[in-house]
N, C-alpha and C positions, 0 to 999 in steps of 0.2 A: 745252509740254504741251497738247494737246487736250481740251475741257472736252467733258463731258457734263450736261448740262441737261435736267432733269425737269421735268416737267410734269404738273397734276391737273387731268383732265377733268371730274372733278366728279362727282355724287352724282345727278345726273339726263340732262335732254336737252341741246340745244342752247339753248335758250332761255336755261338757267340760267348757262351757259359767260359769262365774264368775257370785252369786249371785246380786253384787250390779248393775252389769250390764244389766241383765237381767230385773230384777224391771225398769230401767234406761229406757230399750226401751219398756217395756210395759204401761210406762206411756208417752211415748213422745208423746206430741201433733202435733209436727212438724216433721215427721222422712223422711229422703232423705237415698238410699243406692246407691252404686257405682253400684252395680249392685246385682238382685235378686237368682243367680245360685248360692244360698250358702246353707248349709241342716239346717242351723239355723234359716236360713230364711223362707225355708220349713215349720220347725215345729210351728215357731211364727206364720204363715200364717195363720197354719191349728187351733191356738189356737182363730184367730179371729183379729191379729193384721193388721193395715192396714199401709201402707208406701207408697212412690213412688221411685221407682229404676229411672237408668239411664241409659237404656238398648239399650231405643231405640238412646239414640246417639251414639252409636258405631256400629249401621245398617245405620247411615246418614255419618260417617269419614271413607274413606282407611285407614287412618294413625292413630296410638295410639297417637302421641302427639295432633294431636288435638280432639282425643277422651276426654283428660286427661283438656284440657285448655277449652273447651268449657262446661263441667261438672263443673269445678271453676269457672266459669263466670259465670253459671246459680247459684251456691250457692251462689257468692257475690251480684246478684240482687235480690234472695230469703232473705238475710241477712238483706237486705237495710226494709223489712216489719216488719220480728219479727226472733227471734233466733230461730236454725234451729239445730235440731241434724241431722252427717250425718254416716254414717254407711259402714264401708270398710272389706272384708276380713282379717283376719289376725290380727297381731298386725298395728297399725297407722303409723309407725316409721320405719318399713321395707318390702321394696319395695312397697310404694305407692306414687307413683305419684302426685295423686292429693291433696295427705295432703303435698307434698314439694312445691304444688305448692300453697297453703293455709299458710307455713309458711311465702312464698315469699310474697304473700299479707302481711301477717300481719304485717312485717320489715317494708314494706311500707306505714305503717298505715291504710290501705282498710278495715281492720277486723281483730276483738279479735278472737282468738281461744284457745279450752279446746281442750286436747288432754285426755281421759280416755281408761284404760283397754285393753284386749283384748290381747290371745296368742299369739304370732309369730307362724309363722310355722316351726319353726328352733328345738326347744325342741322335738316337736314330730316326730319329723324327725330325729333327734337325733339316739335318743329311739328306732325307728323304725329301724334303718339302721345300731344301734349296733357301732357308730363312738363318737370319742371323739374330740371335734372339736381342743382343744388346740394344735393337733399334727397340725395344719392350714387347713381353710376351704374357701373355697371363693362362695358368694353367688351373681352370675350374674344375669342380667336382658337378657333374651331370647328373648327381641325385638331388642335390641340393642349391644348385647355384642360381641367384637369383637376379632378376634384370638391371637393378641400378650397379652390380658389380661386373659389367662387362665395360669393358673399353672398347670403344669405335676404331680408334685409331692402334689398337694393338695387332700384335698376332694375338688370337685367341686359340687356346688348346682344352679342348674340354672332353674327361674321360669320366671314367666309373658311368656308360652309358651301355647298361646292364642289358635291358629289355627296350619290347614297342612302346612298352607306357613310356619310361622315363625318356627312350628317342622322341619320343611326341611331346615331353613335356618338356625338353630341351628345344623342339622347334617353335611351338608356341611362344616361349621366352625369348627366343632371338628375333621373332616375326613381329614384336612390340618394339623393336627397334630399326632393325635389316630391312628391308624390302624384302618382298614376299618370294623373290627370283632370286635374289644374289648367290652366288654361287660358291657353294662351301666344299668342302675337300673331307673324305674319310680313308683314314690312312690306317691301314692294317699291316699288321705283323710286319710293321718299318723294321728295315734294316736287314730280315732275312731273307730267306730261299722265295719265301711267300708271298713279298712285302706286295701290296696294290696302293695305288690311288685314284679313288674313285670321287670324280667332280660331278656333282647336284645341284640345282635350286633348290633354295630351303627347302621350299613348298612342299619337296620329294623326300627329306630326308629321312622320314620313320616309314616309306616304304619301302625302301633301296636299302638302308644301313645294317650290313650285317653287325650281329651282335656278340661279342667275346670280350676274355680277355685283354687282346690284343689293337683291340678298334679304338682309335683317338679322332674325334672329329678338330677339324679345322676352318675357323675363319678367318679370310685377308682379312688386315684392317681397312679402314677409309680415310685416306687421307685428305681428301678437300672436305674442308668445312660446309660447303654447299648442302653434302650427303648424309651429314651427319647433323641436321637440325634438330633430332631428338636428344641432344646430349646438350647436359647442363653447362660442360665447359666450351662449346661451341660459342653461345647466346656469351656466355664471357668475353669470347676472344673476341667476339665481334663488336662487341660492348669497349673493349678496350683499342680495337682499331678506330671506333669510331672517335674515341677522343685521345686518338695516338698522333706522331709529327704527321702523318698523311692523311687524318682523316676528316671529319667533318665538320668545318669551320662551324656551325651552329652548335655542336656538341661538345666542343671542344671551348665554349666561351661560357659553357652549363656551370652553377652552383648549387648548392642544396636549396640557396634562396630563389634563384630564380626558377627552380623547377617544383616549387611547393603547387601550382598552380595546377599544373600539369598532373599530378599526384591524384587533387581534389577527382578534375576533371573525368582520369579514368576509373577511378574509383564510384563515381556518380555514372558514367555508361556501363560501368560493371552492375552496378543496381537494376539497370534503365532492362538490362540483356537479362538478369535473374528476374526479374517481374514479367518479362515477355514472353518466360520459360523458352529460351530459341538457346540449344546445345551448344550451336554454332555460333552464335556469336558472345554467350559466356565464356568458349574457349579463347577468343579471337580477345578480349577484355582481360580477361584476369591474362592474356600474354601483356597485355599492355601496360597493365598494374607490377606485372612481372621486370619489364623493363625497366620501368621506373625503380624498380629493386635495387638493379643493380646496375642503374647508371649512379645512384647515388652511393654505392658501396664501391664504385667503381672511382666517384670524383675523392670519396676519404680516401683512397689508394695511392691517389693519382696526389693526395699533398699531406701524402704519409703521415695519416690519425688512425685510420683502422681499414680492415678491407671484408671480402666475404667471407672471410673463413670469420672474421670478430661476430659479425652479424649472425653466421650460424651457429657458433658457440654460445651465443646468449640468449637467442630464442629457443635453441634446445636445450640448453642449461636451464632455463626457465620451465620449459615443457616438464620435463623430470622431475623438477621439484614443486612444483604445484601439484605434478601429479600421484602423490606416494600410493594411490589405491595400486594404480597399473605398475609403478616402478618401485616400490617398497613394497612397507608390512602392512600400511594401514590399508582396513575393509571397511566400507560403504555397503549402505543397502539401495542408496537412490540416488537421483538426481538431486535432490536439493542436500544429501550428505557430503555430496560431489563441491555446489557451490559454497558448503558452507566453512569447508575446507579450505577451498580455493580463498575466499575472502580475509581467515585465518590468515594463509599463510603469507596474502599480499601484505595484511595489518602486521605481522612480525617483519617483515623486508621493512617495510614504514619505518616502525621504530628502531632496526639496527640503522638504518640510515641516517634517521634524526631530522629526516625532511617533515615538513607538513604533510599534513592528510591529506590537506589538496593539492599536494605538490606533483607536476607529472601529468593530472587534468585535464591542462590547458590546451584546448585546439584554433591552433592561430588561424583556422582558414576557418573557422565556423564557433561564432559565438555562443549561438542556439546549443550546438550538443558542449561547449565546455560549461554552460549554466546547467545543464542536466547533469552532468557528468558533477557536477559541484554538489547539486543537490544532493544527489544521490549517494554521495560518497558523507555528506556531513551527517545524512537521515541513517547510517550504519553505527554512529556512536549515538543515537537518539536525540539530535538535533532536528526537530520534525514536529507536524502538528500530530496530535494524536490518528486525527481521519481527515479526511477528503474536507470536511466542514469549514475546516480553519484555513485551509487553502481557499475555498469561496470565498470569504470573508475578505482573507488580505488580497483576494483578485478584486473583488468591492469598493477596497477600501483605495488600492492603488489605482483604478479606475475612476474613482472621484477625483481625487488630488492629481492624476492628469488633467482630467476636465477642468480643474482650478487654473490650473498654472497655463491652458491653452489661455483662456479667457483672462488673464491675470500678469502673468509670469514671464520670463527671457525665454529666449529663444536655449539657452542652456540649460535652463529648470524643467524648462518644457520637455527636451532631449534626456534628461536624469529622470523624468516622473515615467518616460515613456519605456525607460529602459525598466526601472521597478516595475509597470503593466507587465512588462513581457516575461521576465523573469517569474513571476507570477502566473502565467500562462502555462512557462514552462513547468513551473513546479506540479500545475492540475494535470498537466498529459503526466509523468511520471507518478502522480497518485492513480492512474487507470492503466499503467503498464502502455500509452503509446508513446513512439520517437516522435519528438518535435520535427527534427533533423528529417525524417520520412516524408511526415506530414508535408513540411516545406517543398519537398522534394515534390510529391503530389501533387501539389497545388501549382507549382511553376507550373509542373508537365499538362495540368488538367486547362489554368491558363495561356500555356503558348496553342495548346491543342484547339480550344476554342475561338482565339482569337485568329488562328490561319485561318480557320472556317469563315469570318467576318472577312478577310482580307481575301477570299477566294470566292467570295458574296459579291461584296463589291466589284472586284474587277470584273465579274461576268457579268455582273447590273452597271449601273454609271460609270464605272471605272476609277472614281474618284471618292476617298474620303471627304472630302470636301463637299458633296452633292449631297450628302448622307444629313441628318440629325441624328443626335443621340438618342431618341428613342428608335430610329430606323436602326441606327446600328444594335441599343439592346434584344429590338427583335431576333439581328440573324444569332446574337448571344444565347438569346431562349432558344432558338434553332436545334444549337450546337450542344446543348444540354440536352434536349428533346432524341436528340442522336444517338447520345452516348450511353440513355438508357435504353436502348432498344437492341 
């Protein structure tokens, strides 16, 4: 089998090119390069050396990856003649493409490969930029790389930034995090005769960025948590100072029990902000719901049961397996092939478990939606009236036998008939598809709404409930109805 042997020109000119490698490509009989825009390549040119680049397929690809897979497929049928040296910027081993996609061949058995020599561009960038990577560095692909993979607090080094598109699609991705000003670094041909650095605000970067080879952009990291409030592990740290030895005597005396309340609370102004369709204060709510995340992920931490990494594994572990259309083999045509799946696969978790059906349910801050939540889940093994009818009925029938037991009965018979009404209530909104829990939710708000209007009646008339009758006050009531439809 005929080997194909790589080779790293390295991260500058000729100067920096390793003796044995040098010898290496002035006798190559066979030389292929990734491409000719290198100054090493320059200068072997000008010495008389002859090669073939692969230039012009990335003038015949839109797309890098099939720039990257069709340059591999031309080696493996060049391979199939005689062995072939091929020639890549850089060191072979970071950031190139097409020698990962050369190892993939080889696992496969398609082709032996030699990997030799040749600098990274990381050392002289180094060097250049005066950083010491230990303190953490992350070295991204600029075709590809995407926002939740950058770190705040790193050196950031991001190459393979080809053209204007992918410089503008690497500034946009960093401006969802960065301030729109911070000032980023573009380091060219580090380390040699040539090397620049050229310091930007983002905002500027795909006007100003020359584009080669040889171009690695750079950003400081941020080291105060202040700067860095779009990053997940920020809201962490801060989450954990607060119930750390210095921090928030209220936060620090928190349970899961005593913060259930608080839970309900922003959850019900997250609704309050989605009904009022206001951006701003959905965002401002679901952070608050957010907190509540992970101060509770933060107390299991803090008395060593589970932490956020458990909580993310099991609701993405969940997500995956509920969803086999998007993550597997099975195909859906609809929405309800979607739920009906989903309901499957929760009833199979059920029975490996060996829990009850109604097990899991139960909402301790809200009776209302665990009786829906009850119903609904017994009405999936056909435990139900056939239609809406038999629910009239049993609301009828548990409506009288309150009315008995008011007129008749304890104060506990009374409290048990009144719960069967209501349970009954719930079960007719669930036969017409509404939330009881909503419902409620409407009615508080429609009742505190109307009754400030009474209480802003009064004070600017007599001042006193007291001066009032109740039909004065159902007056300003019809008022305040009379308002709300206009």
């Amino acid at each position: 089998m005929n080997e194909i042997t790589i080779i790293g020109l390295g991260a500058g000119d000729l100067d920096q090119l390793p003796l044995g490698i040098y010898k290496k490509l002035k006798t190559a009989e066979y030389l292929y390069v990734r491409t000719e825009q290198h100054p090493v390549l320059e200068e072997l040119k000008a010495e008389g050396l002859s090669f073939t680049s692969f230039d012009t397929v990335y003038e015949n690809n839109d797309q890098f990856e099939g720039v990257y897979e069709e340059i591999v497929k031309r080696l493996l049928e060049l391979a199939q003649e005689q062995s072939v040296i091929y020639a890549v910027p850089g060191h072979p081993l970071v950031a190139e493409q097409t020698v990962q996609l050369l190892i993939e061949a080889e696992k496969q058995g398609k082709i032996k490969i030699r990997i030799e020599g040749g600098q990274s561009f990381l050392d002289p960038i180094f060097g250049a930029l005066r950083i010491d990577p230990i303190e953490g560095f992350q070295l991204l692909d600029g075709t590809s790389f995407k926002r939740d993979e950058v770190q705040m607090n790193a050196h950031v080094l991001i190459g393979q930034v080809y053209d204007a598109f992918s410089a503008s699609e690497v500034k946009l991705t960093l401006m969802e995090k960065y301030p729109d000003d911070y000032e980023v670094t573009i380091v060219t041909a580090a380390g040699s005769a040539t090397e620049s650095l050229t310091k930007v605000p983002l905002f500027e970067l795909d006007r100003v960025m020359k584009l080669d080879n040889l171009t690695t952009l750079y950003v400081p990291p941020i080291y105060k948590k202040e700067d860095r409030l779009k990053e997940w592990q920020t809201l962490r740290q801060i989450v954990s100072e607060l119930r750390g030895p210095n921090g928030c005597p209220w936060d620090k005396e928190q349970t899961h029990t005593t913060l259930k309340k608080y839970a309900v609370e922003e959850v019900y102004e997250l609704l309050q902000a989605i009904d009022e369709e206001d951006d701003d204060h959905i965002v401002e709510e679901l952070g608050d719901v957010l907190l509540q995340v992970f101060l509770h992920a933060q107390i299991g931490e803090d008395n060593g049961y589970f932490s956020m990494e458990d909580v993310l594994n099991a609701i993405s572990d969940k997500m995956i397996r509920r969803h086999p259309h998007v993550f597997g083999e099975v195909t859906v045509d609809s929405t309800e092939d979607v739920l009906r799946n989903w309901q499957q696969i929760k009833a199979e978790e059920k029975r490996d478990s060996g829990d009850s059906l109604l097990e899991g349910e139960m909402r301790a801050d809200s009776s209302l939606l665990t009786s829906f939540n009850y119903q609904k889940k017994v009405a999936k093994v056909g435990f139900d009236w056939p239609d809406v009818s038999g629910a009239w009925e049993k609301f009828e029938e548990e409506l009288g036998e309150w009315k008995k037991e008011l007129a008749e009965g304890t104060k506990d018979s009374q409290v048990d008939e009144l719960g069967d009404l209501l349970f009954t209530i719930v079960n007719l909104a669930r036969f017409y598809s509404l939330s009881p829990e909503q419902a409620m939710i409407q009615a508080n708000k429609k009742f505190k709404s109307r009754f400030q209007f009474i209480e802003r009646s009064v004070k600017s008339g007599k001042g006193d409930f007291s001066h009032y009758t109740l039909e004065e006050l159902d007056l300003f009531w019809k008022e305040a109805k009379k308002l709300e439809g206009q």
